[in-house]
N, C-alpha and C positions, 0 to 999 in steps of 0.2 A: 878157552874155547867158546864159553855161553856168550862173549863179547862178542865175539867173532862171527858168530853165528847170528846172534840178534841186530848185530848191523848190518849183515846179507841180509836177512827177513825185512828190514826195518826200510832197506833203502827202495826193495818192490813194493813193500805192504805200509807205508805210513802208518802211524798211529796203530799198530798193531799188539795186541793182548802178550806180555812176555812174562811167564811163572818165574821166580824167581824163590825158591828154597831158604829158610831162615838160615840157615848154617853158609851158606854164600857169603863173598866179599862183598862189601859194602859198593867196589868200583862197579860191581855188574848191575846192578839197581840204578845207581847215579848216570853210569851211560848207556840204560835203555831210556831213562827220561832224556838224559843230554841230545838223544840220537833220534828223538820223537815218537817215542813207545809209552805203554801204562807196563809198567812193573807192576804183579802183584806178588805179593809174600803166598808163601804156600808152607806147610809144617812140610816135616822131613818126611819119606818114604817114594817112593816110583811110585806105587797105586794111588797117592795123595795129590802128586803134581799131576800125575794123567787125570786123575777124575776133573781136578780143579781145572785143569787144560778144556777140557769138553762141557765143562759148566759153564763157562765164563767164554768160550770159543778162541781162545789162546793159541796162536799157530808157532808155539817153541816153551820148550821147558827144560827144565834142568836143576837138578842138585848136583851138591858137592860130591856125592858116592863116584859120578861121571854120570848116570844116567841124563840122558838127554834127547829129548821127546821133540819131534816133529811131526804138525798138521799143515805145516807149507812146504806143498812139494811132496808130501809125504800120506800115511798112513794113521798119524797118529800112536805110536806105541816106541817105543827105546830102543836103537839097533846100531849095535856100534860100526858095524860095515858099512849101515848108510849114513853116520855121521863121520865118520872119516872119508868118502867120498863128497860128502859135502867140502870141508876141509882141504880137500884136492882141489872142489873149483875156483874155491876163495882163490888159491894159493896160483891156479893156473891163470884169472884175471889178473896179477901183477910179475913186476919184475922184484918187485921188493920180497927181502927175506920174514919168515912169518914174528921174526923178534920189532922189525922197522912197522907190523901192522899196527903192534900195540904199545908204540913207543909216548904214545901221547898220553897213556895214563898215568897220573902220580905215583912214586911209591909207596908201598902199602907194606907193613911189619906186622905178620900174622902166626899164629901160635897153629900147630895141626889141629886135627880136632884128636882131643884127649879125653879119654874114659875112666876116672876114679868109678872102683868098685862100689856099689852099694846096693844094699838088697832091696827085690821087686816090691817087700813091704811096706820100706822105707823110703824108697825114691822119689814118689811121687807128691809125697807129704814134704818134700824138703824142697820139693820142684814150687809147691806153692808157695811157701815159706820166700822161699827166694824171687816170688813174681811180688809177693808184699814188701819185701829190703827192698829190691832194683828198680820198678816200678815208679818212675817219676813225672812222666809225662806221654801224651799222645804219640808221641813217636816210638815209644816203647810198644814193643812187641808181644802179645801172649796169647796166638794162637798154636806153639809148640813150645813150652815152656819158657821160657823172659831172654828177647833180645833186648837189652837195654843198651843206650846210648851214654858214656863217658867221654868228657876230657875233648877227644879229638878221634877217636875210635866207637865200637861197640862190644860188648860180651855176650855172651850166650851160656845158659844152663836149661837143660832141659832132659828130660827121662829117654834114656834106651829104649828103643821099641822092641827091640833083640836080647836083650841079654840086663842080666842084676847091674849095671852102671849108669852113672849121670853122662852124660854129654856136655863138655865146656869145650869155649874157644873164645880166643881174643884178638880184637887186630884196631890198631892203628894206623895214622900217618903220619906216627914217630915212635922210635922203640921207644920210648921215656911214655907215651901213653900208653901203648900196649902193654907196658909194664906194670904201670899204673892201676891198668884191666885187670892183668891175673894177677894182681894183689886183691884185689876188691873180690874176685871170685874166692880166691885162697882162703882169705878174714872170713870169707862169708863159711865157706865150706869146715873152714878149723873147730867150728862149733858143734860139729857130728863126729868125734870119734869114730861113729861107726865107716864112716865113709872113709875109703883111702886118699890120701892127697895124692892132689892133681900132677902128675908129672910130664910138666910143662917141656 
């Protein structure tokens, strides 16, 4: 839907501000730039991509939860009635079904987002731990615990804002790398007993 929605924005608004949530598909990032947008990363939460929305003057946002923020056209704040009517008008400019809107993106092999248990004392000390393993270069991510780039894909580990667990998720553009991924998280995380493994 954030695709969809930020090439509506994108095709009024050139060049326009699009949030994009660390826990997001890599495709949504690649075609706000493809589409002539700045993507910027935002850490997980609603209250985080709205603030970062009105810091930066961002007219769309969105994470993976579904929340999804509109200041074009709109008010500014997450409403799912008025994003499903947006949705409608996409869908009433063509003849085409909403699977032929987004036929041109690559496939993508992605794991849900999964929650190994681990306690609030111990998460965040393992959150860092893992931004010093994954950590390799600029493209790496560590403004909500390590988006790291692998292979052909990327990972993600980072702390529950919610609740005693890590947050992981894997995705390539081959199951052989995304596999790859949640091997590299799995190694990494097998060295805490304390923590549950990830059940991918």
């Amino acid at each position: 839907l954030m695709i969809l929605f930020s090439r509506e924005v994108l095709r009024r608004q050139p060049g326009a501000k699009i949030i994009v949530e660390v826990k997001c598909s890599e495709l949504l990032y690649q075609d706000v730039l493809r589409h002539g947008g700045e993507p910027l990363w935002s850490p997980t939460g609603h209250s985080r991509i709205k603030a970062l929305m009105w810091n930066e003057g961002a007219l769309l946002a969105g994470e993976l939860s579904g929340h999804i923020v509109f200041r074009d056209e709109y008010f500014g704040f997450d409403d799912a009635c008025y994003a499903a009517a947006r949705l409608l008008r996409i869908l009433s400019h063509t003849q085409e079904p909403l699977s032929r809107l987004l036929a041109d993106l690559p496939p993508v092999y992605a794991t849900p987002e999964v929650r190994p248990q681990c306690s609030d004392h111990q998460k965040f000390a393992i959150v860092e731990e893992a931004v010093r393993r994954f950590k390799r270069s600029e493209r790496d991510l560590t403004l909500d615990g390590i988006r790291f780039y692998l292979h052909d894909g990327w990972g993600l580990i980072r702390a529950s804002n919610t609740q005693p667990a890590l947050i992981v998720r894997a995705e390539a553009f081959s199951p052989e790398g995304r596999e790859r991924i949640k091997e590299a998280i799995s190694s990494f995380l097998a060295q805490y007993p304390e923590v549950e493994k990830p059940k991918w």
